[in-house]
C-alpha positions in Angstrom: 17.6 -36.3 39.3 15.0 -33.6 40.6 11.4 -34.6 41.7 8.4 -32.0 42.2 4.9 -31.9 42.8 2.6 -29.7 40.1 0.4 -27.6 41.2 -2.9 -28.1 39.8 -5.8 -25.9 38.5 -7.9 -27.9 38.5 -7.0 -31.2 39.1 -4.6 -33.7 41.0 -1.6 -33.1 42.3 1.2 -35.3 40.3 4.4 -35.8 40.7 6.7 -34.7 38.1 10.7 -35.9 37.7 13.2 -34.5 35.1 15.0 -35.9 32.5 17.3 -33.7 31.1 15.7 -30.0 30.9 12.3 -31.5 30.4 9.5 -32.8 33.0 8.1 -36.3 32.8 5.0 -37.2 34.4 5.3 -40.1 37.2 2.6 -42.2 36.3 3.3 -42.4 32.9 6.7 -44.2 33.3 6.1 -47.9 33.6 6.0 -49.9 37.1 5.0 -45.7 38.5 1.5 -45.4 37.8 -0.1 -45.6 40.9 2.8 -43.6 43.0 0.8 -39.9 44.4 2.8 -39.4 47.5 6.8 -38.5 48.0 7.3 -40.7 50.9 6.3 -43.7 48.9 8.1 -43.0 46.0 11.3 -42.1 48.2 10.9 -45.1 50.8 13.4 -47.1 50.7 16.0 -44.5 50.3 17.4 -45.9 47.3 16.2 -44.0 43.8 18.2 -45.9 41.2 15.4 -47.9 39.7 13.3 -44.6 39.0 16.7 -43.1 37.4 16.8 -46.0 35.0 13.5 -46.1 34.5 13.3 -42.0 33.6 16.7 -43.3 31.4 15.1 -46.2 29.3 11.7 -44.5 28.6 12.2 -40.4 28.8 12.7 -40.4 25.4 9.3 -42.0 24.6 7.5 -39.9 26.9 5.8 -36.4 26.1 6.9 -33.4 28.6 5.0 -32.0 30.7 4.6 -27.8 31.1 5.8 -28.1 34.6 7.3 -24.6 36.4 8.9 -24.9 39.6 8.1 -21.2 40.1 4.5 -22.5 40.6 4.9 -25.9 42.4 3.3 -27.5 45.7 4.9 -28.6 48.8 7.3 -31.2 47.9 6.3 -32.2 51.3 3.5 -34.9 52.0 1.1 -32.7 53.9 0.9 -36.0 56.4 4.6 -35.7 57.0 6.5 -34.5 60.0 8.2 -31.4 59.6 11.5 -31.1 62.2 13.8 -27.9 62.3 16.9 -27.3 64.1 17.2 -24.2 65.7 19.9 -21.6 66.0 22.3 -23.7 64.5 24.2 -21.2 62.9 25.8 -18.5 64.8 24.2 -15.5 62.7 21.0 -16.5 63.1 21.2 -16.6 67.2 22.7 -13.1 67.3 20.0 -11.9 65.2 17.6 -13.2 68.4 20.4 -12.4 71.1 20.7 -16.0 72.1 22.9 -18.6 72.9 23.2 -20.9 70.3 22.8 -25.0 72.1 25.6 -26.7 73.1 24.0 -30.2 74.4 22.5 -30.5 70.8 20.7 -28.1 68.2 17.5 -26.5 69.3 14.2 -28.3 67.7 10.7 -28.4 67.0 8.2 -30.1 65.2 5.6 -28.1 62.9 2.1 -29.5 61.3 1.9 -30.3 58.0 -1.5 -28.0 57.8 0.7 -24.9 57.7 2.7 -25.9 54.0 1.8 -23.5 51.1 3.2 -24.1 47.5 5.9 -22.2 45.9 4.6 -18.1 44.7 1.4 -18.8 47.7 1.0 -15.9 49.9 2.1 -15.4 53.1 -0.6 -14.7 55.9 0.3 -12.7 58.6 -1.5 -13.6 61.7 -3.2 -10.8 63.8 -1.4 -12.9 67.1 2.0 -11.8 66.0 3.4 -8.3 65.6 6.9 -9.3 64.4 6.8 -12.2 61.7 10.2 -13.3 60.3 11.0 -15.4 57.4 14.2 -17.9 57.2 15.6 -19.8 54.6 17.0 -23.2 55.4 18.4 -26.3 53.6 15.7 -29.1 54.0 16.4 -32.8 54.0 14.1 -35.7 52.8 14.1 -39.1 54.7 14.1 -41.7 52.0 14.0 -45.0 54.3 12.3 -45.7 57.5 15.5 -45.5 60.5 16.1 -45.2 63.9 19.4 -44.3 65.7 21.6 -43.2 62.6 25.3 -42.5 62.9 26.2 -39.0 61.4 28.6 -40.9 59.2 26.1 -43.0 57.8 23.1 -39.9 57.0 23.7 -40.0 53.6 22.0 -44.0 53.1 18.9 -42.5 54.6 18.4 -39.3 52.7 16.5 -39.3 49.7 17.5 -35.7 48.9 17.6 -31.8 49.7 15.1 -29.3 48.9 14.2 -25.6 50.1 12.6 -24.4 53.2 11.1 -21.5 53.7 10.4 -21.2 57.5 8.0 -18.6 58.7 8.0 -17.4 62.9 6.3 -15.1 65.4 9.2 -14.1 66.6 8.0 -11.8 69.4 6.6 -15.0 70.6 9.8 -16.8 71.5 11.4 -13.6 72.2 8.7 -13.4 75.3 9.1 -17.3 76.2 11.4 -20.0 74.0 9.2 -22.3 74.7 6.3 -20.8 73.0 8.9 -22.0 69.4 6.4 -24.6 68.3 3.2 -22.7 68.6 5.3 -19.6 66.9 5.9 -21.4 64.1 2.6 -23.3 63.4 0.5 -20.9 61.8 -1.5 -20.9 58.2 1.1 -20.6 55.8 4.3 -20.8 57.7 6.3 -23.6 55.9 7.2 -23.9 52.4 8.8 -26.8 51.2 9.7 -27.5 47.5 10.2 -26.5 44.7 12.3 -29.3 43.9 13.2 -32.7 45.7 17.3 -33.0 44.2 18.9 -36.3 45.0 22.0 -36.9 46.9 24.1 -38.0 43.5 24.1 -34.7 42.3 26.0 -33.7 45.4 29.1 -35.7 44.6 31.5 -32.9 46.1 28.8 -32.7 49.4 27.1 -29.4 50.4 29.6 -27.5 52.2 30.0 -24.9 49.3 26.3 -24.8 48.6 24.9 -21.4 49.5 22.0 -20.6 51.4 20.5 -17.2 51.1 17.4 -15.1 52.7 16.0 -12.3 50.4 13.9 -10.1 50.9 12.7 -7.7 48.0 15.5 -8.5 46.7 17.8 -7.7 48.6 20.4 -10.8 50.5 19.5 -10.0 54.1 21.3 -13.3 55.0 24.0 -15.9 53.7 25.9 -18.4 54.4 26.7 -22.5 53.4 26.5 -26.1 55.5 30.1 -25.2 56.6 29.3 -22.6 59.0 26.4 -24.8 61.0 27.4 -25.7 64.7 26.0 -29.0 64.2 26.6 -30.4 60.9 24.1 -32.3 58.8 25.3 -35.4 59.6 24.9 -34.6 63.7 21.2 -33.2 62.5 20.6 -36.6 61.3 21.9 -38.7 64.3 20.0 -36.4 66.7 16.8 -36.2 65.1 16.9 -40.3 64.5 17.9 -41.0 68.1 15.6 -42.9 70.4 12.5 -42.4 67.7 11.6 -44.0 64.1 11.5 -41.5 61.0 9.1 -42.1 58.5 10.3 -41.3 54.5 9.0 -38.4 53.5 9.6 -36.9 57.1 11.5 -33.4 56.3 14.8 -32.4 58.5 15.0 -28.3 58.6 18.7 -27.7 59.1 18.5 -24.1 60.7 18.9 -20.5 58.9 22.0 -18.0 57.8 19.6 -15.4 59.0 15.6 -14.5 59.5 14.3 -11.2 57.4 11.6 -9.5 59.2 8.7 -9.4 57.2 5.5 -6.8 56.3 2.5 -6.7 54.3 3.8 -5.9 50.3 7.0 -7.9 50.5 8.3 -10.4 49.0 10.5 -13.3 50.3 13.0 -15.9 49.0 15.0 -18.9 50.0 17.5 -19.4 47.9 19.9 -23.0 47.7 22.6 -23.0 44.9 21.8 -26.3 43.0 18.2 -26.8 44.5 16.1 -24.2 43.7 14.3 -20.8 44.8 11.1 -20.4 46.8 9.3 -17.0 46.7 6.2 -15.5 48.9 4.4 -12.7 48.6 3.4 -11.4 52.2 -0.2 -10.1 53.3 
């Protein structure tokens, strides 16, 4: 089952689920009308009762015109945003940098820097050297604390896109500038599709995660090749501290594409979906 957010012009934001190849607003499915944000319709963790709901009244329902290519965050805007970084080998040579070996490198970004799926990119004048990097994102479903990395698959709701933006001179200068590097206007995308776990049967170590840049694959690789896998992500991340659902678990990049004014950048995740940002 896939889950998005519209975009709207004018009017609310609604969520959106599929049945079969069509869209079906939310609040028109019975026991759903008054659900607006993705952390309440994923807390809990458990999506079942939406699925049979979507299966006994889809067919009753009338579609909605809903693109992904034009979607909003499928992140609350309220919702913590954590990323691991360097977490695959590729990605720390590209920044000549040892990747972590007591844990994967993290941050946390605001919410205030989302933009939906086909928004522009804004390049800040405090950054010479922006870089774009597409990531595997995971959804909290159910409140949790102290997971074991054998168990991360009862708290996630499902997987999505990233698209994670950086001033990367900045954290070339000083590491610890990472958070404040990737905070700006515009730096996250999130969407455009919320996928749940069931249609992972096989797992995700074969699904493909690819950087583009006007076109061109400037990095790729899959979930096998991360140093910490996304079962450690999960027991570090929940260690010590409460996640909320909703709360969105960055998993690291293949490979960053340095971008300019006039391009155009993707993340790209076999079996999730494709985010693309025009850059000014």
């Amino acid at each position: 089952m896939k889950l998005a957010r519209t975009s709207p012009d004018p009017g609310p934001v609604e969520i959106v689920v599929s049945h079969g190849t069509n869209w079906l607003p939310l609040n028109r499915i019975p026991g759903y009308a008054e659900v607006s944000r993705i952390a309440d319709l994923v807390e809990g963790g458990d999506l079942r009762a939406l699925a049979e709901a979507v299966e006994r009244h889809g067919d009753d329902l009338p579609p909605v015109g809903f693109d992904p290519a034009t979607s909003s965050p499928v992140a609350d805007r309220a919702a913590d945003i954590w990323g691991a970084g360097l977490n695959y080998l590729r990605h720390s040579e590209d920044l000549a940098a040892q990747q972590p070996t007591s844990g994967p490198g993290s941050y946390l970004r605001p919410g205030g820097c989302l933009i939906g799926n086909k928004d522009h990119i804004e390049l800040p004048d405090q950054s010479e050297r922006v870089t774009a990097e597409a990531e595997l994102g995971l959804v909290i479903g159910t409140a949790c604390k102290n997971v074991k990395r054998d168990e991360w698959r009862s708290v996630v709701a499902g997987v999505t896109c990233v698209l994670d933006m950086t001033a990367e001179d900045a954290i070339r200068e000083n590491p610890r500038h990472i958070p404040w590097a990737k905070g700006f206007d515009t730096f996250c995308s999130v969407g455009p599709v919320l996928v749940t776990l069931d249609e992972f049967p096989d797992g995700f170590d074969t699904v493909r995660i690819s950087t583009v840049l006007n076109g061109e694959t400037v990095a790729s690789a899959t979930p096998a090749a991360m140093k910490y896998g996304l079962g450690h992500l999960v027991e570090y991340f929940t260690a010590g501290r409460v996640l909320a659902p909703g709360t969105v678990l960055c998993t690291g990049t293949p490979g960053a594409a340095v971008i300019n004014p006039g391009d155009t950048v993707q993340s790209v995740v076999e079996g999730v979906g494709t985010l693309t940002h025009p850059v000014r």
